[in-house]
MARMARDREN-862887 format. One record per atom (N, C-alpha, C): atom name; x negated, z negated, y negated. Coordinates in Angstrom, 2 decimals. Each point is the difference from the previous one (the first is absolute). Layout:
@atome: CA, x: X, z: Z, y: Y
...
END
This chain:
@atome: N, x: -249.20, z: -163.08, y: -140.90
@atome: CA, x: 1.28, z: -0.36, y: 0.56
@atome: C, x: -0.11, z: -0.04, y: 1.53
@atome: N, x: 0.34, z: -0.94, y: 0.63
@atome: CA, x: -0.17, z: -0.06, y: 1.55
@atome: C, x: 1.13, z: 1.44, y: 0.56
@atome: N, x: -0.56, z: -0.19, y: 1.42
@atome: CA, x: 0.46, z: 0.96, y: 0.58
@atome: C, x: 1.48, z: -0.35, y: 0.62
@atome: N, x: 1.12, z: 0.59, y: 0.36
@atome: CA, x: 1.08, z: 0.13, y: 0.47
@atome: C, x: -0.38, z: -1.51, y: 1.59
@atome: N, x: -0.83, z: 0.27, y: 0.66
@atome: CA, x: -0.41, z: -0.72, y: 1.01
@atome: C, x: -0.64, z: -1.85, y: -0.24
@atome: N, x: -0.93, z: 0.43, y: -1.31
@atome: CA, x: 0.17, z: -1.01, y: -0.66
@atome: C, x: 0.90, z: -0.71, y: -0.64
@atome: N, x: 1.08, z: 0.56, y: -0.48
@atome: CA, x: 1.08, z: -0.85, y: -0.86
@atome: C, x: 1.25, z: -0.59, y: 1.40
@atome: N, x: -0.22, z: 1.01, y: 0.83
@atome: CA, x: 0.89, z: -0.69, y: 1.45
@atome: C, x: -0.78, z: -1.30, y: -0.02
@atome: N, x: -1.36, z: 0.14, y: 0.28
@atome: CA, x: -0.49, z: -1.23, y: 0.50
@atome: C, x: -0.27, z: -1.04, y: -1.13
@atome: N, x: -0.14, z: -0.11, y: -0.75
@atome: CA, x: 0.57, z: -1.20, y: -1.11
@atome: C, x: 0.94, z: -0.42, y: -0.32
@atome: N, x: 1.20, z: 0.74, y: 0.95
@atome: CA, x: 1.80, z: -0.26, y: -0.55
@atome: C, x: 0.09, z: -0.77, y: 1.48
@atome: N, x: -0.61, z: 0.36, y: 1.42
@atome: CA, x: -0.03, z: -0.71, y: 1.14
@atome: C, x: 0.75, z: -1.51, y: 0.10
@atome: N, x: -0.56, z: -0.82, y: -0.51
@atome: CA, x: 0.55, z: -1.42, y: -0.07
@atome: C, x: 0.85, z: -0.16, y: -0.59
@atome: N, x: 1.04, z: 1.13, y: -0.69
@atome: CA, x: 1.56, z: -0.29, y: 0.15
@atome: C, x: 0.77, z: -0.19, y: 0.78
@atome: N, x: -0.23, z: 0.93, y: 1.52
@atome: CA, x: 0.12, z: -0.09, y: 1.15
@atome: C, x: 0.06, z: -1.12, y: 0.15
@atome: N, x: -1.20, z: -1.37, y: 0.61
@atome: CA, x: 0.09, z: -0.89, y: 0.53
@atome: C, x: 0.73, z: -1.39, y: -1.33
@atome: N, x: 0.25, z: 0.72, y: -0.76
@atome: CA, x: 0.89, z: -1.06, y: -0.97
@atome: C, x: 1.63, z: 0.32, y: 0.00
@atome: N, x: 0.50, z: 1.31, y: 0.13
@atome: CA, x: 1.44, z: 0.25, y: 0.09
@atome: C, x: -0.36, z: 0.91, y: 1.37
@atome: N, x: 0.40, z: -0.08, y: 1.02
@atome: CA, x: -0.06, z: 0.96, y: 0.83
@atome: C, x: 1.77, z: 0.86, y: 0.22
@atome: N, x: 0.77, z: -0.75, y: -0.96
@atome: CA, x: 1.20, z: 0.16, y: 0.17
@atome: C, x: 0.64, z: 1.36, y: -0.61
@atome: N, x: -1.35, z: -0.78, y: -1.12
@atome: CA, x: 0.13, z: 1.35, y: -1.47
@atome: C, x: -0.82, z: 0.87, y: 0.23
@atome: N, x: -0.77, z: 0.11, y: 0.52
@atome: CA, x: -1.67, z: 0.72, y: -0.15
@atome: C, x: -0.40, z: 0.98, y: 1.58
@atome: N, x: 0.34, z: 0.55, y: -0.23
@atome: CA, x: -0.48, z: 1.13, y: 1.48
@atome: C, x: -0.74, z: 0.98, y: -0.48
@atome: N, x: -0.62, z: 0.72, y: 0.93
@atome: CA, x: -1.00, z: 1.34, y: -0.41
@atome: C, x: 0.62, z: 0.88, y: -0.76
@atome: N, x: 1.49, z: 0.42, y: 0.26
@atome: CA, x: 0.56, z: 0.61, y: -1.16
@atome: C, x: 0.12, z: -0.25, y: -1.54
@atome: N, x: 0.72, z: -1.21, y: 0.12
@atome: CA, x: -0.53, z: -0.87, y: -1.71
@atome: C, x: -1.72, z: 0.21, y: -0.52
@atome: N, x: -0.59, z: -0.41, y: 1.19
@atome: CA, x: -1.43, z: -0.12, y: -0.77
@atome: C, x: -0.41, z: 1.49, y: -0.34
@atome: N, x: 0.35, z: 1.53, y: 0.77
@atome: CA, x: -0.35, z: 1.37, y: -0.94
@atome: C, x: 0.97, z: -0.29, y: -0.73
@atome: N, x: 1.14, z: -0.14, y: -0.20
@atome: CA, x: 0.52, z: 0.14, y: -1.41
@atome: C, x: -0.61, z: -0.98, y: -1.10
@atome: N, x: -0.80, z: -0.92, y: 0.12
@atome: CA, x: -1.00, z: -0.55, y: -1.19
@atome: C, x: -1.23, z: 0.82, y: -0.15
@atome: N, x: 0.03, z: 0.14, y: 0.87
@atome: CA, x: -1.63, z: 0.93, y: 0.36
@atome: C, x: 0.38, z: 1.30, y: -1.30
@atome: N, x: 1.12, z: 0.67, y: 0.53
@atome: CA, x: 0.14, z: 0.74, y: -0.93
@atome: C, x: 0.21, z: -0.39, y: -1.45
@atome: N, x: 0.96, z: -0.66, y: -0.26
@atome: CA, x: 0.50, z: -0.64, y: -1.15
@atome: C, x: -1.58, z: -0.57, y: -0.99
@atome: N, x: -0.89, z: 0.02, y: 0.98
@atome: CA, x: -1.46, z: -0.87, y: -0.45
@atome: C, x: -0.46, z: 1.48, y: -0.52
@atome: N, x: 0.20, z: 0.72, y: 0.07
@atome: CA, x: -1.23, z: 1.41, y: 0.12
@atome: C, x: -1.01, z: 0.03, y: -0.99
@atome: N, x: 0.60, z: -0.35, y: -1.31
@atome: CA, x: -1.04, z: -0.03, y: -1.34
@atome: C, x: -0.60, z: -1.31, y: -0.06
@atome: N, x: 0.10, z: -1.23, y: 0.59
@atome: CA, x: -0.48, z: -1.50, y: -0.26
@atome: C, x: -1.53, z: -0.12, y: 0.21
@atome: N, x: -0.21, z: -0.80, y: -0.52
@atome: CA, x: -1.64, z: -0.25, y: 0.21
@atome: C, x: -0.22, z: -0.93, y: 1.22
@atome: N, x: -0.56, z: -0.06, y: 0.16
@atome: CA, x: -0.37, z: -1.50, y: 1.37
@atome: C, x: 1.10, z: -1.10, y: -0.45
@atome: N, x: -0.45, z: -0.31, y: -1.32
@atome: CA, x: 0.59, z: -1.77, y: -1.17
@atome: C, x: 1.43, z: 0.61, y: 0.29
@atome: N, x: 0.49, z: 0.79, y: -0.76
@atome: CA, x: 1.07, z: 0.09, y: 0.09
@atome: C, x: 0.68, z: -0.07, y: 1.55
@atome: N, x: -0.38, z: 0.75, y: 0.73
@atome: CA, x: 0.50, z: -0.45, y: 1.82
@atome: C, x: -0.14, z: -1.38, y: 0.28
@atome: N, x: -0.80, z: -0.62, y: -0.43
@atome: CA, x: -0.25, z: -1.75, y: 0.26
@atome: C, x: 1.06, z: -0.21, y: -1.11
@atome: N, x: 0.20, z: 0.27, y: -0.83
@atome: CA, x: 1.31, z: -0.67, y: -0.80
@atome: C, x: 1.06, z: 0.09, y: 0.14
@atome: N, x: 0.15, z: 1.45, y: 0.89
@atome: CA, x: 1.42, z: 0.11, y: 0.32
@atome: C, x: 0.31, z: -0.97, y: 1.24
@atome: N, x: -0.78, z: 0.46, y: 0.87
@atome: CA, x: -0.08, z: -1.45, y: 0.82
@atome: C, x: 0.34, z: -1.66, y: -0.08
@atome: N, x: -0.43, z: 0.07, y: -0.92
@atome: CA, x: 0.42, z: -1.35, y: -0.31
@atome: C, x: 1.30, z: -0.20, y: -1.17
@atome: N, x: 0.06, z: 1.43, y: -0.45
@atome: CA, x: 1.67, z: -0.72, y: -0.22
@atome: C, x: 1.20, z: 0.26, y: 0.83
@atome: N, x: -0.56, z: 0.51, y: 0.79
@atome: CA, x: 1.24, z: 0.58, y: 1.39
@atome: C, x: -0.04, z: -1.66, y: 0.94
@atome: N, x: -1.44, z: -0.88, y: -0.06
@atome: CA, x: 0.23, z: -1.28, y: 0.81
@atome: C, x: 0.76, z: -0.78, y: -1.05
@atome: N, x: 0.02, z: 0.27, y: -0.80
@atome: CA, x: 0.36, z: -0.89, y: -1.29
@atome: C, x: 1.95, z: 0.19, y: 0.14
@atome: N, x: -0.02, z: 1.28, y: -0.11
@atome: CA, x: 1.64, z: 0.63, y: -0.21
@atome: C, x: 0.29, z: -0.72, y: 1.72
@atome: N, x: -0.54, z: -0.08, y: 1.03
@atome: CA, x: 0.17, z: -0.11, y: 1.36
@atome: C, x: 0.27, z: -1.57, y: 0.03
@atome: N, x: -0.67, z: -0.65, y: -0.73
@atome: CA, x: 0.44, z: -1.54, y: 0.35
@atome: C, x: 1.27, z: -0.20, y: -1.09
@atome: N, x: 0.09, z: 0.55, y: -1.52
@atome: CA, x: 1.01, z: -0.56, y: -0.31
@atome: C, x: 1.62, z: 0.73, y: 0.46
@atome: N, x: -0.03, z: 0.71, y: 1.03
@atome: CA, x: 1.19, z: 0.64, y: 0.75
@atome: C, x: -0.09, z: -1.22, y: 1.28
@atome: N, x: -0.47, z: -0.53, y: -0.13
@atome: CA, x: -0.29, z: -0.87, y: 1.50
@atome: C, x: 0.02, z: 0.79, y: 0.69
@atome: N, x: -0.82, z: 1.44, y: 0.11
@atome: CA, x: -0.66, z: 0.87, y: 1.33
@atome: C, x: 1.28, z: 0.58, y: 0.60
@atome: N, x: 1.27, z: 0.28, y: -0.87
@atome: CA, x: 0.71, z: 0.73, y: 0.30
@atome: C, x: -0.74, z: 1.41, y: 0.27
@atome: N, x: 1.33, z: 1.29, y: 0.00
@atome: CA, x: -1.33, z: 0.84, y: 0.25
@atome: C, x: 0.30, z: 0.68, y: -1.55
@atome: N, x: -1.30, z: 0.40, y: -0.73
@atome: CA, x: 0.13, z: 0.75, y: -1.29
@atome: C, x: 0.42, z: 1.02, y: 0.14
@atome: N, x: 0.67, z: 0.64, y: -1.33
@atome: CA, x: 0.22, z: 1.68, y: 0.14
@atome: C, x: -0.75, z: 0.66, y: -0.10
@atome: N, x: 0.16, z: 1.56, y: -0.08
@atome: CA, x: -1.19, z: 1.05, y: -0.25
@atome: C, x: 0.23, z: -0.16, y: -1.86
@atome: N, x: 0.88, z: -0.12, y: -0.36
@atome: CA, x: 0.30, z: -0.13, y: -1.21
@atome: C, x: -0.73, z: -0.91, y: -1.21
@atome: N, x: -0.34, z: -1.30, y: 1.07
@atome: CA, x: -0.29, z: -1.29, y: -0.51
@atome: C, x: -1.59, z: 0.63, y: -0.13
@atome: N, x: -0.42, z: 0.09, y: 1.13
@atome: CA, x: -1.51, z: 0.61, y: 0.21
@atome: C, x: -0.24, z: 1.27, y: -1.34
@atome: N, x: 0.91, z: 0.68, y: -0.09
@atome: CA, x: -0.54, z: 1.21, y: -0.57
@atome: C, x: -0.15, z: -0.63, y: -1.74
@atome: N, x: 1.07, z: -1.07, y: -0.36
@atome: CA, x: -0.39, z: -0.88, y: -1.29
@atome: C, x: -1.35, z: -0.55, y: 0.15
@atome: N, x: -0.24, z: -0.75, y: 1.10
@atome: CA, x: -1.10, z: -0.89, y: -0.08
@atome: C, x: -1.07, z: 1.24, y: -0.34
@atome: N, x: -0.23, z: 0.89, y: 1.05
@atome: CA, x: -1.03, z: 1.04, y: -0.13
@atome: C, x: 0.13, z: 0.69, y: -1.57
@atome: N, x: 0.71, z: 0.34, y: -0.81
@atome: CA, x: 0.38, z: 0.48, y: -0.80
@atome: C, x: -0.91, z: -1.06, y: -1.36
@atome: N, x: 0.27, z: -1.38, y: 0.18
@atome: CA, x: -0.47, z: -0.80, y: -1.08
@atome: C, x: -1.38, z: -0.30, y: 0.52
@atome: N, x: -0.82, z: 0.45, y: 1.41
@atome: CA, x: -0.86, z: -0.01, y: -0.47
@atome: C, x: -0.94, z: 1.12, y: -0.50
@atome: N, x: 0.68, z: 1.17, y: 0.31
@atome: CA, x: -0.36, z: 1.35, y: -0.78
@atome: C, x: -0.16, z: -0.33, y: -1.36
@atome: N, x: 0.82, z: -0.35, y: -0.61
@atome: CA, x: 0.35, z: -0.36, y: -1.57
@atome: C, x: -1.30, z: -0.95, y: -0.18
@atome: N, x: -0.34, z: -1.21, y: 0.77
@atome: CA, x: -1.02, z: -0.91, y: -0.41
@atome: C, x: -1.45, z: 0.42, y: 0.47
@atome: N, x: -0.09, z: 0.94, y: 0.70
@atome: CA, x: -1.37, z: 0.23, y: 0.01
@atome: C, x: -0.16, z: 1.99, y: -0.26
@atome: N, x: 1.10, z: 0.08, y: -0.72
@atome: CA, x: -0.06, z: 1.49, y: -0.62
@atome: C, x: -0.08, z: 1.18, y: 1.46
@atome: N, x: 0.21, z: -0.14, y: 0.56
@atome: CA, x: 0.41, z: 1.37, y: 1.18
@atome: C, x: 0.70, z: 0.92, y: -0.17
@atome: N, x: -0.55, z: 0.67, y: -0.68
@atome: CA, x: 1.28, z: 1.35, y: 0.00
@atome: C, x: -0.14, z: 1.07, y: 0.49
END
């Protein structure tokens, strides 16, 4: 499982895609929310947070919205 420092830095380029939504605070609260994920799973959550990010048209997401997305991919790559 990557490290706390590692999962910041693979969540990074949320930043330069929502900077509206996405500050250093948001990114430890994934960091945390990530704690059990494997590498795949952090690259997946990733990409459904760009995914959830374009069909809001880059409004800004909730912590709520995030904690589903993170949540289904616990469920799909078994993190518990």
């Amino acid at each position: 499982r990557p490290s706390p420092q590692v999962r910041k830095k693979m969540l990074r380029p949320l930043l330069c895609k929502n900077s509206n939504s996405f500050t250093n605070e948001r990114l430890d609260f994934l960091v945390k929310v990530s704690t059990n994920f494997s590498g795949a799973a952090v690259g997946a959550l990733k990409s459904s947070i760009i995914v959830a990010l374009d069909d809001v048209d880059e409004k800004s997401i909730t912590d709520l919205a995030l904690l589903e997305l993170a949540d289904n991919v616990a469920r799909e790559f078994s993190c518990w």
